[in-house]
C-alpha positions in Angstrom: 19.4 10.6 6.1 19.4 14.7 5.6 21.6 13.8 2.6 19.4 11.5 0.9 16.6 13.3 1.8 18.2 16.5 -0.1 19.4 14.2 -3.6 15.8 12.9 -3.3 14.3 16.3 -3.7 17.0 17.4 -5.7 16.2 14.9 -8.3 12.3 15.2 -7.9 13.5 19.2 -8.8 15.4 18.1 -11.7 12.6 15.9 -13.3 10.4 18.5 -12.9 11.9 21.2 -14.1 13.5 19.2 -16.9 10.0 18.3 -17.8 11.5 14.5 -18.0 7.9 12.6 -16.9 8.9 9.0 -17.9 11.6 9.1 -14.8 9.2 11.0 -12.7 7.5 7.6 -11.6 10.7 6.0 -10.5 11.9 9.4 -8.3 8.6 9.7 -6.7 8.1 5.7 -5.7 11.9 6.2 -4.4 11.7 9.4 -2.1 8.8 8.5 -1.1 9.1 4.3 -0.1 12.9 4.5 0.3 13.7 8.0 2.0 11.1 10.3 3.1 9.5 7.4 5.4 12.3 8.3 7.3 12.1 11.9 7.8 7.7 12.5 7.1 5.0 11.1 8.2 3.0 8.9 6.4 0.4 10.9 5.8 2.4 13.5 3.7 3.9 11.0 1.4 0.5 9.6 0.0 0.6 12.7 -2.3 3.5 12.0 -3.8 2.7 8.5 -4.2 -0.9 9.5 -6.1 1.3 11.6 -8.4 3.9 8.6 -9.1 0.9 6.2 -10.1 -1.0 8.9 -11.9 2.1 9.8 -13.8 3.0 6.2 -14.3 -0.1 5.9 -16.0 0.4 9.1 -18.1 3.4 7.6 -19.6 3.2 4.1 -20.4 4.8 2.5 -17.1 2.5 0.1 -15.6 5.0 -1.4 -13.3 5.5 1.5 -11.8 1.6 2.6 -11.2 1.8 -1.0 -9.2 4.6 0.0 -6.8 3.4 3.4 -6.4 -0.3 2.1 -6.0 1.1 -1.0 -4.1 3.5 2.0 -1.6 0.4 4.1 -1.1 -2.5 1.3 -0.4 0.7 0.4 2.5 1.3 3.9 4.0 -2.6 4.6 3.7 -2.9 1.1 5.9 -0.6 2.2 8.4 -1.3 6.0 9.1 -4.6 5.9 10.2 -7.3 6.7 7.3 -10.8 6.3 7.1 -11.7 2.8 7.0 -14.7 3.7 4.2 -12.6 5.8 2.6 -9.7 3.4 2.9 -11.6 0.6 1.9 -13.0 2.1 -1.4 -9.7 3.6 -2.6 -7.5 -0.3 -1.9 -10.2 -1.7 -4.3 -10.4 0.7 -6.6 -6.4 1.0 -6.9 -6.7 -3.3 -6.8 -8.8 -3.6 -9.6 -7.0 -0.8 -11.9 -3.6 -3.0 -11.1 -5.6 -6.0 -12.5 -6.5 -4.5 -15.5 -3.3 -3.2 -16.3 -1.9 -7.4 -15.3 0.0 -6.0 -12.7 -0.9 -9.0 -10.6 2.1 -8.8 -7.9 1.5 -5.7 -6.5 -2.5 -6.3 -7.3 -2.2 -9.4 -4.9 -0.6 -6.8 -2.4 -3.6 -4.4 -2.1 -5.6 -7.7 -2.2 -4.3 -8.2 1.2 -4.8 -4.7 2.5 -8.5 -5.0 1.5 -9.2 -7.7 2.8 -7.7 -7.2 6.2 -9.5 -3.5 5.8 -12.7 -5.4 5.2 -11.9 -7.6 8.5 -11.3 -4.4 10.3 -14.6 -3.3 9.2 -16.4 -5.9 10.8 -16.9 -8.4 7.7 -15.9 -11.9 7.9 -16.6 -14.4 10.3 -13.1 -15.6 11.6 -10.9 -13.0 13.3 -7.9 -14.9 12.7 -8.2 -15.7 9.5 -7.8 -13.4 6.5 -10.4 -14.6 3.8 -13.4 -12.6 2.7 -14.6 -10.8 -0.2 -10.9 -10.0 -1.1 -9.7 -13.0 -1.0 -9.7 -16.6 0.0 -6.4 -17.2 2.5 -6.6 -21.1 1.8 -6.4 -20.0 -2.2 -4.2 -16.9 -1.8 -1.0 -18.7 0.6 -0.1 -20.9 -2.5 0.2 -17.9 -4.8 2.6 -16.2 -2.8 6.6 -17.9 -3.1 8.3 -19.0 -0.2 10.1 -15.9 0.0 7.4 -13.4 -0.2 5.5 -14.0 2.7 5.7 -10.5 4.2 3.1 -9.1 2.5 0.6 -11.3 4.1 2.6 -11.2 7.5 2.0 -7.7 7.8 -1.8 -6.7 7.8 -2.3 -10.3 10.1 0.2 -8.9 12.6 -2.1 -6.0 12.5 -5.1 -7.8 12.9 -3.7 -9.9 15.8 -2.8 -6.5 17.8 -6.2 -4.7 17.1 -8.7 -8.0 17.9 -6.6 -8.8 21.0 -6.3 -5.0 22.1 -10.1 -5.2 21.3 -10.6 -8.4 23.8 -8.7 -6.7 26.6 -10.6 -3.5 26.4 -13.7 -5.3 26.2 -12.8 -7.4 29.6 -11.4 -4.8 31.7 -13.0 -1.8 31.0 
């Protein structure tokens, strides 16, 4: 991992100093999804993942503002943000992947809104992922039989924190 860790840098060095931005996206979304998880936390790659989709942007590659957007909206879910704050930036970086038609990883922050939005107390069933975000009845058939993980993920979640949430409510 040290190894990786050092050609990820070394190659976030060389596109910098290269001034070569149309790879920058790519390097970023890499050391940052594929090799730093490993070594930071998760807090201290949402930087580099802002940069990626900001620079993605800058230079024509929507695809990669997605995965970089997509990355970010993930880690943000997982390392403990803000709910509020968490909430507003998942929409906003949602509706910016729609209006660039990146509708894959769009879909993805769909999901991590809406279970924010569940986490913030709105919607009426608990298990259940539907809401403002979206509609779980008209989401499942959008997603391919292989590409269930993305919902998986943030109900798994939701599952821990409700029933944590019932057990500290009846024993203490």
């Amino acid at each position: 991992m040290d190894t990786a860790t050092q050609f990820g840098y070394l190659a976030l060095q060389i596109v910098s100093t290269l001034d070569v931005k149309a790879t920058k996206p790519e390097v970023l979304l890499i050391l940052a999804r594929y090799i730093l998880h490993r070594k930071a936390h998760s807090k201290e790659i949402l930087p580099l993942l802002q940069e990626g989709y900001a620079t993605a942007l800058e230079v024509g590659k929507p695809e990669f503002a997605g995965y970089n957007a997509n990355t970010f909206c993930f880690n943000s879910f997982w390392c403990g943000q803000p709910l509020a704050t968490l909430e507003q930036e998942t929409r906003a970086y949602y509706n910016a992947l729609v209006q660039l038609n990146q509708l894959t990883t769009a879909n993805y922050c769909r999901i991590y809104w809406q279970s924010i939005l569940k986490l913030l107390g709105y919607g009426n069933h608990v298990g259940i992922l539907s809401g403002e975000a979206l509609t779980e009845a008209e989401f499942l058939p959008l997603l391919s039989a292989n590409d269930l993980a993305g919902l998986y993920n943030p109900h798994s979640a939701l599952h821990f924190v409700t029933q944590s949430l019932v057990i500290i409510n009846t024993y203490f």
